[in-house]
C-alpha positions in Angstrom: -15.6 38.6 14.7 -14.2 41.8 13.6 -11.4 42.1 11.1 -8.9 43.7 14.4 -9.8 40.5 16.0 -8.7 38.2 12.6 -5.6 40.4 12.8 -4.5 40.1 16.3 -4.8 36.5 15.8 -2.7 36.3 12.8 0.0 38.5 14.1 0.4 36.1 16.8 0.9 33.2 14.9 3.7 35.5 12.5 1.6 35.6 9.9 1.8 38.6 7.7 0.0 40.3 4.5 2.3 38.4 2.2 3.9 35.5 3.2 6.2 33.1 1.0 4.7 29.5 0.6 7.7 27.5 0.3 10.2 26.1 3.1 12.7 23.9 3.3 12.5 24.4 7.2 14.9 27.1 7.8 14.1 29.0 4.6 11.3 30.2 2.9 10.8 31.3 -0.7 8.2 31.3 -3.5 7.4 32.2 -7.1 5.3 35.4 -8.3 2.3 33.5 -8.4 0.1 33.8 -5.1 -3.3 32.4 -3.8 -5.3 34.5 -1.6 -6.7 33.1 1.6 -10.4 33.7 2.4 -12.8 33.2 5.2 -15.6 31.7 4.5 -17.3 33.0 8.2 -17.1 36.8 6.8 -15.5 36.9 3.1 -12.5 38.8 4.3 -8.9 38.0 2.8 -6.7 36.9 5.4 -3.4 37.4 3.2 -1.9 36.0 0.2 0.8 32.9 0.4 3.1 32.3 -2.8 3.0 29.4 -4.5 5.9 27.4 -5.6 6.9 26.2 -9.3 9.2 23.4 -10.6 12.3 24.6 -9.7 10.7 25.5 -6.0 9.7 21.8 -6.1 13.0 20.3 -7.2 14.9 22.5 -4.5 12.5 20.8 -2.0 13.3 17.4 -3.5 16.9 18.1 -2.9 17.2 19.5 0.4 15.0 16.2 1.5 17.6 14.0 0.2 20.1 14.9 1.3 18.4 15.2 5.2 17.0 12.0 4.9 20.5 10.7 4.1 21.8 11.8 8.1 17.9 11.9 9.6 17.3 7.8 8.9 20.6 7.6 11.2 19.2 9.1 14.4 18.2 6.5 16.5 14.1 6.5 16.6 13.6 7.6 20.3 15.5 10.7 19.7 13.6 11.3 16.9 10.9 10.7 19.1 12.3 13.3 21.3 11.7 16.3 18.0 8.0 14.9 17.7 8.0 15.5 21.7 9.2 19.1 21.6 6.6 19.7 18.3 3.9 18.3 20.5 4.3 21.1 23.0 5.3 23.8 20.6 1.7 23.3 19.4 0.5 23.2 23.3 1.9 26.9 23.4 -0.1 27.9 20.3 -3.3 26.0 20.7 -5.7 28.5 21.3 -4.0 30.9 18.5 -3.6 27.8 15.8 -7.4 26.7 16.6 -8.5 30.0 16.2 -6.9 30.4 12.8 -8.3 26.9 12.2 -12.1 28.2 12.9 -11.5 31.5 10.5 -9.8 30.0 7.9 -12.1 26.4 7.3 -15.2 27.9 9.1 -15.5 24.9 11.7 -16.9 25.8 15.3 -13.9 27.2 17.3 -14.3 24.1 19.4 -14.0 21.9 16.9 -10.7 24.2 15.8 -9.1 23.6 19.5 -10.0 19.7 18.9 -8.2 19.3 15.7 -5.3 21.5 17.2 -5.9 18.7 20.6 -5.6 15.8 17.7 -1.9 17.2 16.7 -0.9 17.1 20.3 -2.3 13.9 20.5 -0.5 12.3 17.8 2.4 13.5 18.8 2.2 12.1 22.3 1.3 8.5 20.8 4.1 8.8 18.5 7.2 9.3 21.3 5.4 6.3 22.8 6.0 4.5 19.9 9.5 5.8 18.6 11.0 2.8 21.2 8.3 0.3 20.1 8.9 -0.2 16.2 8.8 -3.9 16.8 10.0 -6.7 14.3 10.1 -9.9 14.9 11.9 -13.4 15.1 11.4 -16.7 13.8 12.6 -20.1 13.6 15.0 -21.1 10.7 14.3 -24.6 9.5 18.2 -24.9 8.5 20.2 -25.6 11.6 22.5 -22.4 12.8 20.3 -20.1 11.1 18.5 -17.5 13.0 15.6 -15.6 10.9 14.0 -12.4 11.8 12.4 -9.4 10.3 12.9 -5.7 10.9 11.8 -2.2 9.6 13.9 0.5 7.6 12.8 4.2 6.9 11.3 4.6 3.1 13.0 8.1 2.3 10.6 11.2 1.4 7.0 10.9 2.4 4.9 13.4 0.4 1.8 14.6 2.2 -1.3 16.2 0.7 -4.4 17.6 2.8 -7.5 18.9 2.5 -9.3 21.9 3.4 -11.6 20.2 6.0 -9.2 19.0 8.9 -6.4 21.9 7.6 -3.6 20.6 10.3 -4.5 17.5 11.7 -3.8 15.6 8.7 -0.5 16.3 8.1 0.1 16.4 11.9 -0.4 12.5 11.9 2.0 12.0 9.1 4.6 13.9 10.2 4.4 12.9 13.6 4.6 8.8 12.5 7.1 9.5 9.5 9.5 11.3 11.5 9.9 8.9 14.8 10.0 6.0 11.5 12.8 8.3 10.2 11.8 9.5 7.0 11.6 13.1 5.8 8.3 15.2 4.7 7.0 17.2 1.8 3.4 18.8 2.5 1.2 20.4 -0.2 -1.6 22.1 2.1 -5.3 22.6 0.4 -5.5 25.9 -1.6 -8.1 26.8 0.4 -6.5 26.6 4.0 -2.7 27.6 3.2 -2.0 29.9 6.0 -2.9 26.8 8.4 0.4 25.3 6.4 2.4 28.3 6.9 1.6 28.6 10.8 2.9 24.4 11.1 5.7 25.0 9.2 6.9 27.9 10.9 6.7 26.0 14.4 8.2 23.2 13.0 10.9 25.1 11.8 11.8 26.1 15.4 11.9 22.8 16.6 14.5 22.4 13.9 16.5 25.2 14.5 16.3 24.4 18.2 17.8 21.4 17.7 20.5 22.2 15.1 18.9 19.7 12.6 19.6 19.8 8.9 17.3 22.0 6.0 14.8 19.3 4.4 13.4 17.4 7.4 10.0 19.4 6.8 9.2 20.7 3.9 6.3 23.4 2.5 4.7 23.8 -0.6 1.9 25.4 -1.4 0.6 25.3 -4.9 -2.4 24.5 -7.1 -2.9 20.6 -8.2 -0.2 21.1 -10.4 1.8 20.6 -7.6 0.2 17.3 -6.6 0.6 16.0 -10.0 4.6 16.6 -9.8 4.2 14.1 -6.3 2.1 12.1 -7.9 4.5 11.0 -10.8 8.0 11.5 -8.9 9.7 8.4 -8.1 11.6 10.2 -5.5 8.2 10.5 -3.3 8.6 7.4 -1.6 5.5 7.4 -0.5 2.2 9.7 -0.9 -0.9 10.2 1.8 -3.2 11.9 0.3 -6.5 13.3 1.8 -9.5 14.3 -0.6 -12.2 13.3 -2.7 -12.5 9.9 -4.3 -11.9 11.7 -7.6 -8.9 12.9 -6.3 -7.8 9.7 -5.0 -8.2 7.9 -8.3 -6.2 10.2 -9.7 -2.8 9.9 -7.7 -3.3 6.0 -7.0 -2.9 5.9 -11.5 0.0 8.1 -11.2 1.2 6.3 -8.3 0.5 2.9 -9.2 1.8 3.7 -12.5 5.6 4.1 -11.1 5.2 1.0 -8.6 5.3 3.7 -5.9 3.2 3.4 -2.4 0.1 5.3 -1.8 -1.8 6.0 1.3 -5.2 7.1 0.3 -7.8 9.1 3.2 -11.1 9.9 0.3 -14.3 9.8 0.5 -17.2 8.5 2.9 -21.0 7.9 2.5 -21.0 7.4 6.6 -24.4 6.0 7.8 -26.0 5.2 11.4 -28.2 2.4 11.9 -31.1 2.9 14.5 -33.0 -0.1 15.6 -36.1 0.0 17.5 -34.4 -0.6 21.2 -32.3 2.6 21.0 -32.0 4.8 23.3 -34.0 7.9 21.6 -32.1 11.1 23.5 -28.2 9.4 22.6 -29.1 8.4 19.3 -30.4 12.2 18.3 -27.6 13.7 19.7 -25.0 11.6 17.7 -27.0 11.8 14.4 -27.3 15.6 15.0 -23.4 16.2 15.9 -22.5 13.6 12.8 -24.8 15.5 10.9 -24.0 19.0 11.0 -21.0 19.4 12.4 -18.2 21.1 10.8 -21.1 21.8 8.4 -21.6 18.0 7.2 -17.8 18.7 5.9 -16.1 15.8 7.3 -14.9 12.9 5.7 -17.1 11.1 8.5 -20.1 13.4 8.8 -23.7 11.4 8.8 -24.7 11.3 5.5 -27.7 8.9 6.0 -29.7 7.2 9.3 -31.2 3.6 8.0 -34.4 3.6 10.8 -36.5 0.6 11.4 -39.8 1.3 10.1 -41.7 1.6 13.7 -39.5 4.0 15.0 -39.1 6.0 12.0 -42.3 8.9 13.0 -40.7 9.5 16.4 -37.3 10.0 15.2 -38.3 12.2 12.6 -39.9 14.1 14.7 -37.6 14.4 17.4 -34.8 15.4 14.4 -36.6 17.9 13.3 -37.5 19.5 16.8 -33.6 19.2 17.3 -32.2 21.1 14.1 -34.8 23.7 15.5 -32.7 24.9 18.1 -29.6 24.6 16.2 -27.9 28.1 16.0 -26.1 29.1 12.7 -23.4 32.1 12.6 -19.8 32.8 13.6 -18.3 30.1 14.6 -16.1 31.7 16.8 -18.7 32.7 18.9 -19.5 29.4 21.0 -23.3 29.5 21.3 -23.6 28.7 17.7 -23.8 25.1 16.8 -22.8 25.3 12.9 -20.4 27.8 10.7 -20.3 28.2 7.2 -19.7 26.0 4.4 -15.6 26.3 3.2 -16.4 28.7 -0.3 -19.1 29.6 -2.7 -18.4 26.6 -4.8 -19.6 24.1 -1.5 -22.8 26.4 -1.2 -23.4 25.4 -4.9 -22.9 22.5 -4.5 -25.0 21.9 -1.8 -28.2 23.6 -3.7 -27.5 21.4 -6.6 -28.2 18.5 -4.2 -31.5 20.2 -2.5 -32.7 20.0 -6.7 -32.0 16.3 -7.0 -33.4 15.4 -4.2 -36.7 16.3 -5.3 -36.2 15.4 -8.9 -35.6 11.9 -7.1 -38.7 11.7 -5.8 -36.9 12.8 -1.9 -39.0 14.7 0.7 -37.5 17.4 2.5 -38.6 16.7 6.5 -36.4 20.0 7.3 -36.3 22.8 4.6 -32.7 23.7 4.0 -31.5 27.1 2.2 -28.7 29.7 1.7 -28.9 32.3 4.8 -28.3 36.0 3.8 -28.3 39.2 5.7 -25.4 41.2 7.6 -24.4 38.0 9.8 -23.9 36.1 6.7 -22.0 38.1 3.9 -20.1 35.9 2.9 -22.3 34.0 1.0 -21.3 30.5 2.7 -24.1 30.0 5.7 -26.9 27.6 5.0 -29.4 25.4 6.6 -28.7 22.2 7.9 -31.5 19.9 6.0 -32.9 16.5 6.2 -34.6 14.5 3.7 -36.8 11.4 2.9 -35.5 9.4 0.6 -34.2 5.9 -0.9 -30.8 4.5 -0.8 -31.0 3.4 -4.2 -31.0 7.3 -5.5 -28.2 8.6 -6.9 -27.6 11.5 -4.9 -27.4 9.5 -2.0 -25.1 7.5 -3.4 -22.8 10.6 -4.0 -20.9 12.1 -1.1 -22.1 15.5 -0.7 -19.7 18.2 1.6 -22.4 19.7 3.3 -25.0 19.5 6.2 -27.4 17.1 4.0 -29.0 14.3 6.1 -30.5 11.6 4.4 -33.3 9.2 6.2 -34.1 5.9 4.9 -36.4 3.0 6.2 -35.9 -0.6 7.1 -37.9 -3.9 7.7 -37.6 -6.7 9.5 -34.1 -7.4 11.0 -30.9 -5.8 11.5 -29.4 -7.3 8.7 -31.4 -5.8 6.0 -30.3 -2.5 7.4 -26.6 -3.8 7.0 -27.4 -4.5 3.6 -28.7 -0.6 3.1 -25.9 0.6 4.7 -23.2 -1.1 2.8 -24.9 -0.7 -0.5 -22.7 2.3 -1.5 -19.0 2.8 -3.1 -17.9 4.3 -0.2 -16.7 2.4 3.1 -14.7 4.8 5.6 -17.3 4.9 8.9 -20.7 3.7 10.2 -22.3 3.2 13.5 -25.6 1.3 15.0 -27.4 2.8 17.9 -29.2 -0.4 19.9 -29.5 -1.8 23.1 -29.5 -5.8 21.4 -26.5 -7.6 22.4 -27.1 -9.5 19.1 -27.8 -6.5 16.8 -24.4 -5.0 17.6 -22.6 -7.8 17.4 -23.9 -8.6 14.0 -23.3 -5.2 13.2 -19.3 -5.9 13.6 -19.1 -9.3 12.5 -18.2 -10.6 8.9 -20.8 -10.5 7.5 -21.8 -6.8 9.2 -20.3 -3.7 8.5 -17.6 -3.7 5.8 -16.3 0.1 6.4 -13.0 0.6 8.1 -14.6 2.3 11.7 -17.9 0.5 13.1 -19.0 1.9 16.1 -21.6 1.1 18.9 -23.6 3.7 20.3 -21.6 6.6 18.8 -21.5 8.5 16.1 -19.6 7.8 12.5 -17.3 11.2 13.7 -15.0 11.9 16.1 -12.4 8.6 15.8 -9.5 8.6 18.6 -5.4 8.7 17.6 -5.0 5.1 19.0 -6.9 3.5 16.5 -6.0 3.3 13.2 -8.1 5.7 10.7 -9.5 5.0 7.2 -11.7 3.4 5.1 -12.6 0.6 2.7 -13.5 0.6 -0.9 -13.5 3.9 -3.0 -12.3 5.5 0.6 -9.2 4.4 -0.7 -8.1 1.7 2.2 -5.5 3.5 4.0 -4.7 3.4 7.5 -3.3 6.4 9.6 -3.2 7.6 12.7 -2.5 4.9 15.5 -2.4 0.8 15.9 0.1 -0.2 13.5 -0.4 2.3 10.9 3.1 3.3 11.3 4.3 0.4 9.5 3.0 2.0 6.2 5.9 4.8 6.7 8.2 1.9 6.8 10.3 -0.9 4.7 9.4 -4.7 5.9 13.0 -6.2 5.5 13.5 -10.3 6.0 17.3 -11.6 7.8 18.2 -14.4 8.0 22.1 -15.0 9.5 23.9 -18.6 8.7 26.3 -18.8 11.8 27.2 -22.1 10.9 30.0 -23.1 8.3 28.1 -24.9 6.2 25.8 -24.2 3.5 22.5 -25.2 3.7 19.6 -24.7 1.7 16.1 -24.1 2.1 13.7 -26.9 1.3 16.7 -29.4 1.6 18.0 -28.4 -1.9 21.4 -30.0 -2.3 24.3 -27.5 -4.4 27.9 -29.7 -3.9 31.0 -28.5 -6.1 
């Protein structure tokens, strides 16, 4: 990819050199204080974004106030009708946006035109929905009563992303919060920001298009500083936030200290179960994908494959044989299979976890390393590896953001897998590859999987917009995306109307003056 090519692309999408970080939707501002943006597929610097400071925040704050106060009025499926014209505003920029995607994070460029593909998803399932935010009635046990419940807008949603799925993310907030009639505040990852800019701005002509008032969407980009003023501000009436488990403990304190709602998208420790009636080709291909794509950087990436101890030779070897064709480079260049890690730091990271796996007594099956040479200047290619090892070490037990597969044995039945698998803090996805009725349906029973996606015969990435996303246990428990996750965006309010003209009480409770 040559830098004319990075350029081309970015004038495209309006991007230029310097470009304010800020935006209430129609305009865009930004204190002196900048953060460059770099790609980690050849170390050039795309541009530099500003950041914004307190009083950049509190402007933002303001302007969403006062939108939300006419916005919650619209009736939903003309709200739905904005999400519907932002759907295909992305449609015209997919192949621009998911290009940008795939130089800015480093993912494949088709897994840049899927995330762009999730956005446009999301926003399909949400003009569906803006005419099917359902309450529902019930029977009074006072005579002339009638009882029923319905659902109110919360105010200002504050949305914070990650580096890893750059517009995705914040596409399934928006998309829900808006048809729920709420107004949005996104802080994009430091290390993505021009992903932010590039929504924003199309956002921002959907606005203008439709005459609709500053504050609606909201931009700012800004160091964690920034996520600590959302954290803590009573006005965010509620806060997704996407990132580490550390991350995540961090704004549910600040949240939970204010009695504010939280939706929290952290962590996973994701692990496939193979039992000895798999199907050997299916099950390789999903481990592999899980494994290294988006360079093991997804919250759902296959960290670990439990294998029954008299299958575990043959998939070994047919692993290894597999990550030998795997082609590493460019990742807009569609014959590779895996692009870089996001930064320097993640390639650090990454060889600190190569060390403890042999200081824990792990064997590597398949060597990794950090690739170097012409095709890899910027210091962020490396090799996807595998190791030997047991659940119980605590490297495994960490989540790792790179292409780091861990293979562990199991004996006897499909439980004592089950028991492997759920034996870490983390609970977002998992998956068992078998031909045994039983097996799977243990596997999603009760007493089976306890993460929040359990999947048959696929992998743990790659979840659909119709069913809701997120985790269990230090994943945070969260729910986005589709079912009934919209609800979350929403106030739960109880009626209950006394058409007669009498008073009556609950419980029979007699009150005569």
């Amino acid at each position: 990819m040559s830098q004319n090519n990075i350029s081309e692309i970015l004038i495209k999408l309006g991007i230029k050199d310097e470009q304010q970080g800020c935006s209430n939707g129609t305009e865009w501002f930004g204190s002196d204080s900048k953060i460059s943006s770099f790609s980690p597929v050849d170390g050039s610097e795309l541009g530099k974004v500003t950041t914004g400071n307190k009083d950049d925040y509190e402007k933002l704050i303001t302007d969403a106030q006062n939108a939300f106060k006419s916005f919650r009025k619209i009736p939903a499926p003309k709200r739905g009708e904005l999400v519907r014209q932002l759907g295909n505003k992305i449609r015209e920029n997919k192949a621009e946006l998911g290009e940008l995607v795939s130089i800015e994070m480093g993912k494949s460029l088709q897994e840049g035109l899927g995330e762009v593909q999730e956005m446009i998803d999301i926003c399909d399932f949400a003009v569906g929905l803006s005419r099917q935010l359902y309450g529902l009635t019930m029977h009074s046990e006072r005579p002339n009563h009638r009882m029923y419940e319905q659902y109110h807008p919360l105010g200002i949603v504050g949305v914070i992303s990650a580096f890893n799925f750059p517009v995705a993310v914040w596409s399934w907030n928006v998309a829900l919060a808006w048809i729920c009639g709420n107004v949005c505040i996104w802080k994009p990852s430091e290390k993505t920001p021009l992903c932010g800019v590039v929504c924003q701005k199309l956002i921002a002509d959907v606005l203008k298009e439709n005459n609709m008032d500053n504050g609606i969407s909201c931009l700012i980009n800004g160091d964690s500083q920034v996520g600590k003023w959302m954290s803590e501000d009573n006005r965010i009436n509620l806060l997704s936030a996407t990132g580490s488990t550390r991350m995540g403990k961090d704004v549910a304190q600040k949240v939970g200290a204010r009695l504010g709602k939280s939706l929290l998208e952290l962590g996973g420790n994701n692990a496939i179960i193979v039992t000895p009636s798999m199907d050997i080709k299916q099950a390789v291909i999903n481990i592999v994908f899980g494994a290294v794509g988006t360079c093991g950087q997804r919250c759902t990436s296959t960290r670990r494959i439990i294998v029954h101890e008299s299958i575990i030779s043959e998939i070994k070897t047919e692993l290894a044989k597999a990550y030998r064709q795997l082609k590493i480079g460019n990742p807009l260049d569609e014959s590779n299979h895996v692009g870089p890690l996001i930064d320097v730091d993640a390639v650090n990271q990454y060889n600190s976890a190569l060390n403890q796996i042999k200081d824990q007594g792990g064997k590597l099956i398949v060597e990794g390393g950090v690739l170097l040479g012409d095709d890899y200047k910027s210091g962020c290619y490396v090799k996807p590896a595998i190791a030997e090892i047991k659940n119980e070490a605590s490297i495994v037990q960490t989540e790792t953001f790179a292409p780091i597969l861990y293979v562990i044995e199991y004996k006897g039945e499909v439980q004592n897998a089950i028991e492997i698998m759920n034996d870490v803090k983390q609970g977002l996805s998992s998956s068992i590859m078998t031909k045994d009725l039983k097996e799977s349906e243990i596997f999603l029973s009760a007493s089976g999987s306890d993460c929040g996606i359990a999947n048959v015969n696929i992998g743990t990435s790659g979840a659909e917009i119709g069913g809701a996303f997120g985790g269990e246990k230090e994943t945070g428990g969260g729910r986005e995306s589709g079912s009934d996750a919209w609800k979350i965006y929403m106030r739960r309010q109880t009626n209950t109307i006394n058409y007669s003209s009498e008073l009556a009480l609950a419980q029979g409770i007699n009150f005569d003056l």
